[in-house]
C-alpha positions as CSV (number, residue, x, y, z in Angstrom):
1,X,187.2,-73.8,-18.9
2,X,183.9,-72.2,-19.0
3,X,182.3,-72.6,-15.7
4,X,184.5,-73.0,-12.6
5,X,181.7,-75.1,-10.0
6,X,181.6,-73.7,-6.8
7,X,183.8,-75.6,-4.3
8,X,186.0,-78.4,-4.5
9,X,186.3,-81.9,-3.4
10,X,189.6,-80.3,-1.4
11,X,187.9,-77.4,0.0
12,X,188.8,-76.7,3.4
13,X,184.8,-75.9,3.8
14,X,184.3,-79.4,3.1
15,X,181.7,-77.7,0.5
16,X,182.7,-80.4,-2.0
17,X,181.4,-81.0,-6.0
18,X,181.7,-84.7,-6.3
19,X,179.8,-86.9,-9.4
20,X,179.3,-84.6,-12.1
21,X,176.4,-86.1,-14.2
22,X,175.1,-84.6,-17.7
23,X,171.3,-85.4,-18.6
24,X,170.6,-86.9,-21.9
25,X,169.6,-83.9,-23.6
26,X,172.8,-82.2,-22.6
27,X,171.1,-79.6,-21.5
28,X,171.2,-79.8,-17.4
29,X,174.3,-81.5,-15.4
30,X,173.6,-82.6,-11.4
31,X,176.5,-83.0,-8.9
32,X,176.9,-83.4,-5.4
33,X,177.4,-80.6,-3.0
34,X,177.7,-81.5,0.6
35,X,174.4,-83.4,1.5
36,X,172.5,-82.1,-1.6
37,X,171.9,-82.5,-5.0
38,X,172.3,-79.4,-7.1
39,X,171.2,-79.4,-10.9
40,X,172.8,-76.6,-13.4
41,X,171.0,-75.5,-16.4
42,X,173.6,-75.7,-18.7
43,X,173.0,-73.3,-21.3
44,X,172.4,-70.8,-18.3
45,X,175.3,-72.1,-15.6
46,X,172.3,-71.3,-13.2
47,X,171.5,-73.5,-10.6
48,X,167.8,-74.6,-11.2
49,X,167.4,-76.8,-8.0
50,X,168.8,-78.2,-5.1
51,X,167.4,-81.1,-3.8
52,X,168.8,-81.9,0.2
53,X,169.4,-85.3,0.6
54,X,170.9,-85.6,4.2
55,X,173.1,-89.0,3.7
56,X,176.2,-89.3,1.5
57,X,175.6,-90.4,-1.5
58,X,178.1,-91.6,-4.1
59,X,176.5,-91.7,-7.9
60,X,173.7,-89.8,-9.5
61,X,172.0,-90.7,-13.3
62,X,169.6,-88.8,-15.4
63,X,166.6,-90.5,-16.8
64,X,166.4,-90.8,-20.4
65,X,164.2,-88.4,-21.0
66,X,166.3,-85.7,-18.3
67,X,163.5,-85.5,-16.6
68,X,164.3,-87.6,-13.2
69,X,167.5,-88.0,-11.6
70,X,168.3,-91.3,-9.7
71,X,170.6,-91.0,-6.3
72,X,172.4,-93.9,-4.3
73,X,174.8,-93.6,-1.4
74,X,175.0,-95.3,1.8
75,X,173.1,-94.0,5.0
């Protein structure tokens, strides 16, 4: 392991890191933590954004270029 993500979809925080998704380039991943969506540069492991998002969503994809990220969920 390299990079242990802060929290876990068992933390008693409920802070919880759910849908890991790696960009095209490989060079940024995005997951879910709590009502946000947090992108990792990964060649860093630094947080480069989070992006609040207030519902629960369920998947996230990178645009082919890396450049967008797509979210759906349910409200």
């Amino acid at each position: 392991m390299i990079k242990e993500i802060e929290g876990c979809c068992y933390s008693k925080l409920n802070n919880s890191v759910v849908n890991v998704s790696f960009s095209p380039d490989s060079t940024l991943t995005a997951y879910r933590w709590n009502e946000s969506v947090r992108v990792m540069n990964l060649d860093t492991l630094e947080v480069v954004r989070e992006i609040p998002n207030g519902h629960d969503w369920v998947t996230c994809a990178f645009s082919p270029d890396s450049k967008m990220i797509a979210v759906g969920g349910a409200f």
